[in-house]
Each structure stands twice: as C-alpha cells, then as structure tokens.
C-alpha positions as protocol buffer text, in pm:
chain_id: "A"
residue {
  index: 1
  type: UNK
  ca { x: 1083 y: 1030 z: 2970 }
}
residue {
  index: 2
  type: UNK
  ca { x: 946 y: 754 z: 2763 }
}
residue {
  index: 3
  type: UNK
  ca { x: 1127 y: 795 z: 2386 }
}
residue {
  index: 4
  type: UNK
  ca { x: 765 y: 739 z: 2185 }
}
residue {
  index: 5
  type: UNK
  ca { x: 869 y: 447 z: 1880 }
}
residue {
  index: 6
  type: UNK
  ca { x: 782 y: 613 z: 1535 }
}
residue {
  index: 7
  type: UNK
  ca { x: 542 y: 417 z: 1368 }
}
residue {
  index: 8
  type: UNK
  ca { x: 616 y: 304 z: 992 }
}
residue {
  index: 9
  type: UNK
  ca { x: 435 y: 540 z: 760 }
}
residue {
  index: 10
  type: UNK
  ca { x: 141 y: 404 z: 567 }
}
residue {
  index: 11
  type: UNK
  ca { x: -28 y: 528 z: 276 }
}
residue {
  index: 12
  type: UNK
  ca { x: -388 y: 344 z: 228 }
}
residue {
  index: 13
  type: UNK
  ca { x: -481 y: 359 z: -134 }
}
residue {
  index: 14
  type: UNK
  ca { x: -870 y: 264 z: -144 }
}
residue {
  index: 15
  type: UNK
  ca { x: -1174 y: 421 z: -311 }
}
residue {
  index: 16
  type: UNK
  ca { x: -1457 y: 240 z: -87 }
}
residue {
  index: 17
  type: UNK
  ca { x: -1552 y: 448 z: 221 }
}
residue {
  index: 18
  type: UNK
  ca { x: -1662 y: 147 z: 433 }
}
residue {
  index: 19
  type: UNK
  ca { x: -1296 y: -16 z: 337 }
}
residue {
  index: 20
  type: UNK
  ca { x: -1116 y: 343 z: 387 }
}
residue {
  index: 21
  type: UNK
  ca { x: -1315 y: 341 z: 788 }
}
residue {
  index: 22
  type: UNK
  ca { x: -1211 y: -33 z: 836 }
}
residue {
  index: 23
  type: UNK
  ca { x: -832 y: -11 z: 727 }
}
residue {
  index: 24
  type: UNK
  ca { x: -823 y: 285 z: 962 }
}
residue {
  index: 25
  type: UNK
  ca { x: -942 y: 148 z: 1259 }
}
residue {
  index: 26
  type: UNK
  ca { x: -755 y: -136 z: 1248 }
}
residue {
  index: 27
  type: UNK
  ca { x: -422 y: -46 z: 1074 }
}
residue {
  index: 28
  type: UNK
  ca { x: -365 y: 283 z: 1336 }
}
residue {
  index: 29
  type: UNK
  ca { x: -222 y: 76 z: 1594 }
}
residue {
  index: 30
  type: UNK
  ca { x: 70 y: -15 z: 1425 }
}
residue {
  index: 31
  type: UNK
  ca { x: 111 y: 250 z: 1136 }
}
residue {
  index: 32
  type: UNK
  ca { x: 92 y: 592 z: 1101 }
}
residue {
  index: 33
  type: UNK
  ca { x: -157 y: 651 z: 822 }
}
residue {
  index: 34
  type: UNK
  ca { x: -235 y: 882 z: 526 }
}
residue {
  index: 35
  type: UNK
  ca { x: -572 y: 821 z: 316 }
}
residue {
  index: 36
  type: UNK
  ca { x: -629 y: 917 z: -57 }
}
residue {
  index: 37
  type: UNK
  ca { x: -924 y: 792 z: -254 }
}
residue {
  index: 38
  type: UNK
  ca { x: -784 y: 823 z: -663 }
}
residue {
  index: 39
  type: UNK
  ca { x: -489 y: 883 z: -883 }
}
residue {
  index: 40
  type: UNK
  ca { x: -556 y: 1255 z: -802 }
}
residue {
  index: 41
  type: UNK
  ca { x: -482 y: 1270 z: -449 }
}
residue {
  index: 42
  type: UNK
  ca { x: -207 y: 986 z: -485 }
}
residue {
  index: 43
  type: UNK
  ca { x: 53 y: 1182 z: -646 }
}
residue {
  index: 44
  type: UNK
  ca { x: -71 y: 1484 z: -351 }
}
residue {
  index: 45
  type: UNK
  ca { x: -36 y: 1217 z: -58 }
}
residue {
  index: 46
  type: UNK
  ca { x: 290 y: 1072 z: -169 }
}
residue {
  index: 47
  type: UNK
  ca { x: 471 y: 1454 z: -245 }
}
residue {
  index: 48
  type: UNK
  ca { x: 285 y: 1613 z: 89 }
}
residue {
  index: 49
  type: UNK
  ca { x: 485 y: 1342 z: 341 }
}
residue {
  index: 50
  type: UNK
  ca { x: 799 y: 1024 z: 325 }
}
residue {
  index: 51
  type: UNK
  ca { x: 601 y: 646 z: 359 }
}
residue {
  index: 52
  type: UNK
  ca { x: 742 y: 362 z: 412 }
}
residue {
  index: 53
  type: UNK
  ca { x: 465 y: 121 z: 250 }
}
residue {
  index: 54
  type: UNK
  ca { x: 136 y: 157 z: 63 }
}
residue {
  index: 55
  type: UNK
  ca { x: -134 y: -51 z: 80 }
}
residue {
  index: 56
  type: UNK
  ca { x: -283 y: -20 z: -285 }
}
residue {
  index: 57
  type: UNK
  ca { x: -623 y: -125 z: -417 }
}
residue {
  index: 58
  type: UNK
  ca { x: -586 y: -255 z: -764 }
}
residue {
  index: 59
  type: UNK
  ca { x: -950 y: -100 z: -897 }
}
residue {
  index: 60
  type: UNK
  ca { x: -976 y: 231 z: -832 }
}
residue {
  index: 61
  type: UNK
  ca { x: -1231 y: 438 z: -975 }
}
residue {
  index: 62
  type: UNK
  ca { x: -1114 y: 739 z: -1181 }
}
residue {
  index: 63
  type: UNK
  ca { x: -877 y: 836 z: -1445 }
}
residue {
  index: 64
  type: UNK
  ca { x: -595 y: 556 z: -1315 }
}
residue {
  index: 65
  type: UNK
  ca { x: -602 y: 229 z: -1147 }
}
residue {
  index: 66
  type: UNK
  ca { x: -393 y: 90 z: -880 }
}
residue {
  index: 67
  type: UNK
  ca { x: -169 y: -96 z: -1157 }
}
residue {
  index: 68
  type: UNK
  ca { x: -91 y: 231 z: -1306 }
}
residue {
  index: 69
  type: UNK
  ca { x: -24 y: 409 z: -1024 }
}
residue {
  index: 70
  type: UNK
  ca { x: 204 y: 144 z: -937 }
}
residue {
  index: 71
  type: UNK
  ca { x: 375 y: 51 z: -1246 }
}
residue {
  index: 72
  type: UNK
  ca { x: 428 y: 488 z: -1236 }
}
residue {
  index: 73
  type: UNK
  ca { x: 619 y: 514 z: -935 }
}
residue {
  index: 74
  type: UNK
  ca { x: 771 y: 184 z: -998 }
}
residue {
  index: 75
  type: UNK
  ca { x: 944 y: 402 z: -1269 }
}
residue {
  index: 76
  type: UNK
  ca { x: 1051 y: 719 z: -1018 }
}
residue {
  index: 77
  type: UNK
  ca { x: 1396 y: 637 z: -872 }
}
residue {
  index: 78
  type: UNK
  ca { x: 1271 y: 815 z: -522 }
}
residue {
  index: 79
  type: UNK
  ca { x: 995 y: 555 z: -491 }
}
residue {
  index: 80
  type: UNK
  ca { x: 1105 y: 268 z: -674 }
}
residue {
  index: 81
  type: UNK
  ca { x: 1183 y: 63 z: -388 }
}
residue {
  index: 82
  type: UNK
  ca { x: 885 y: 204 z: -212 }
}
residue {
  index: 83
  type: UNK
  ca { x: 740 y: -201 z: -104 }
}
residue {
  index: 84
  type: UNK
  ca { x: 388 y: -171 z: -236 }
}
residue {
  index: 85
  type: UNK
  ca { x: 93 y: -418 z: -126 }
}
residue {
  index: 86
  type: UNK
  ca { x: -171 y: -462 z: -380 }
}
residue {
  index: 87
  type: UNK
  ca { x: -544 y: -558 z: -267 }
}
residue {
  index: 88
  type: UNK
  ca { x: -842 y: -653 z: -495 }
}
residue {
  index: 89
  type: UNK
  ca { x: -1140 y: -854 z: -487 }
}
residue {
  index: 90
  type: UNK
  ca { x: -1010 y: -964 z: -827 }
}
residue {
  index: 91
  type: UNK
  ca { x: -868 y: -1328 z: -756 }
}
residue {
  index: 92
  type: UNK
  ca { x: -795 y: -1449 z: -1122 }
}
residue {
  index: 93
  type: UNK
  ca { x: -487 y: -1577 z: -1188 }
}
residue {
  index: 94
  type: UNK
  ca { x: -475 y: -1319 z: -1489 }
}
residue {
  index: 95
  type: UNK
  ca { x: -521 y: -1008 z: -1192 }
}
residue {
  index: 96
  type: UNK
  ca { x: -234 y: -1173 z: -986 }
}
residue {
  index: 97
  type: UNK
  ca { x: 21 y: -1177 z: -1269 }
}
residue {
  index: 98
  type: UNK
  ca { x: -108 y: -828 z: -1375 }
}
residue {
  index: 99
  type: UNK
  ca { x: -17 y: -691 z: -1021 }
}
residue {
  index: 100
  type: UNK
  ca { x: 313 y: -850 z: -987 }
}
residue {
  index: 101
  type: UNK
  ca { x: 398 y: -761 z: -1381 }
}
residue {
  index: 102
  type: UNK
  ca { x: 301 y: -377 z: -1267 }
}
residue {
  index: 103
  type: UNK
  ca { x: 498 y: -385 z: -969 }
}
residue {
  index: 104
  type: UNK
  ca { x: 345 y: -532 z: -649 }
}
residue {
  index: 105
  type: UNK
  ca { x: 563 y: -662 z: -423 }
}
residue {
  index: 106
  type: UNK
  ca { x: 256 y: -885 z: -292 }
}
residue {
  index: 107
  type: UNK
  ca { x: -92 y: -941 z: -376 }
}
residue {
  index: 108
  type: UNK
  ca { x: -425 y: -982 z: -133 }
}
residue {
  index: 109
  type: UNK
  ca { x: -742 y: -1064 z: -235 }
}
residue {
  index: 110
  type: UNK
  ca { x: -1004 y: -935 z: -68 }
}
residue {
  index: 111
  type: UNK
  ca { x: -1192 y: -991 z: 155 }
}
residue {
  index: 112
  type: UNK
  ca { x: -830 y: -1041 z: 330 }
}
residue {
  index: 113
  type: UNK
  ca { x: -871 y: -1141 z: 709 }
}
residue {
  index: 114
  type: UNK
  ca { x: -743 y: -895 z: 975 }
}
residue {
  index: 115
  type: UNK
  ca { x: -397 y: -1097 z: 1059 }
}
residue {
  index: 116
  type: UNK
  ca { x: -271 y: -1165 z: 736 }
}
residue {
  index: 117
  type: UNK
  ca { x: -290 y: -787 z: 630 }
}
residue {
  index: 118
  type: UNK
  ca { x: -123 y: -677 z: 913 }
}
residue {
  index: 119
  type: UNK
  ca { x: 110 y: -954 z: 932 }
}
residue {
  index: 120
  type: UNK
  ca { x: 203 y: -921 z: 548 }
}
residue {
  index: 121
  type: UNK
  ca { x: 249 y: -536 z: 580 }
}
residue {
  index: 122
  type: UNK
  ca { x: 491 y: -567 z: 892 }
}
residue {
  index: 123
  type: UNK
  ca { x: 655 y: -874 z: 690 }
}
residue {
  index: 124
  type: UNK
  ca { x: 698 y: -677 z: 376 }
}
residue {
  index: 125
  type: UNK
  ca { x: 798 y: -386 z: 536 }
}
residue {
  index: 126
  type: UNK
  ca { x: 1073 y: -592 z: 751 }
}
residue {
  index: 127
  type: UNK
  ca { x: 1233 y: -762 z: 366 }
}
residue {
  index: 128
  type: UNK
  ca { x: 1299 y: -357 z: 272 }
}
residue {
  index: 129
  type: UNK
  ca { x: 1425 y: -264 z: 558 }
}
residue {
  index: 130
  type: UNK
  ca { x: 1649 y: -601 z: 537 }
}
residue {
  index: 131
  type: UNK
  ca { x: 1726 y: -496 z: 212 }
}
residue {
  index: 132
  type: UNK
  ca { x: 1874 y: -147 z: 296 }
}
residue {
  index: 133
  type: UNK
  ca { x: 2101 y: -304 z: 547 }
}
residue {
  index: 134
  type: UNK
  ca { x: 2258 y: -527 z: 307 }
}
C-alpha cells in the first residue's frame, strides 16, 4: 500500500479569473489548494481549513487589499507565523517596502515566471518549517 505524501496546503489569494485558472493548473501538482477572490471569502477560507502558505495578491478589489489582509493576520497569534507570499504587478520600490512593512515574508512581481513561484513557495515554505524545528 503506497502511504500517499500530503501535499502542503495552499491558499491562493487572487481576484483575476484568468490568474485564479493559471495558479491552479500549475500550482496543483505540488500543493493542495483553496481559492478565494476578496477580503470576504479570506477570513471564510482561512477559518473553513489549516494552510501552510498563502500566496497573496497585493491589489485586490473590494473592501480590503492584500496588505491589509496581511498586516490582519500578521496580528492573530494562530496565523502569525503563517509564511505569506505577496504578488503584484506593482514593482515600485515604494510597493515592495509596503509589502514587507505589512508583513510579507517575500514579494513577486508579476508577471512572475512559472519556476520562481514555485521554487519560492517550496523555499519559503521549507525556512518555516526550519523554523519550527529549531
């Protein structure tokens, strides 16, 4: 009986459809993933199920953007240490320090190319789980 390997769980943060049906398609291999589309599902998505990483665009239409939702859970001792990628198609300096300052633990621009996402989630996710050990 093969024992199947539990994939990390991912929670995709993106408002874009055609982004949403890309991350999915490529990110399934190696994560289990969750979708929400706005600071209203968010907070549904990360009470309904445990992640391990979320991938978080930084302009999100709606009442919040990524930076707030980030710089909010940043402030929740359950999800504090909860590694959190930020993505944007901002590249400004200014949008860079504004991620980190909210809580990013790294920052993408986009249009990010298939191997560096996926290498910087499993990296990111592997400096937590490093952590934990310690």
């Amino acid at each position: 009986m093969s024992e199947e390997v539990q994939k990390p769980r991912l929670l995709i943060v993106e408002d874009d459809y055609e982004n949403q049906k890309f991350l999915q398609i490529f990110l399934k291999r190696k994560f289990d993933l969750a979708l929400c589309d706005s600071s209203d599902t968010f907070y549904e998505k990360l009470n309904e199920s445990k992640f391990d990483i979320i991938l978080m665009d930084i302009s999100l239409r709606g009442k919040k953007d990524g930076l707030q939702l980030t710089q909010e859970i940043r402030q929740m001792e359950e999800y504090k240490d909860l590694p959190v990628v930020g993505l944007s198609a901002h590249a400004f300096q200014r949008d860079k320090d504004n991620a980190y300052n909210a809580g990013v633990d790294i920052f993408l621009t986009k249009p990010v190319q298939n191997d560096v996402l996926m290498d910087t989630l499993l990296r990111t996710l592997e400096k937590k789980s490093k952590k934990e050990v310690l």
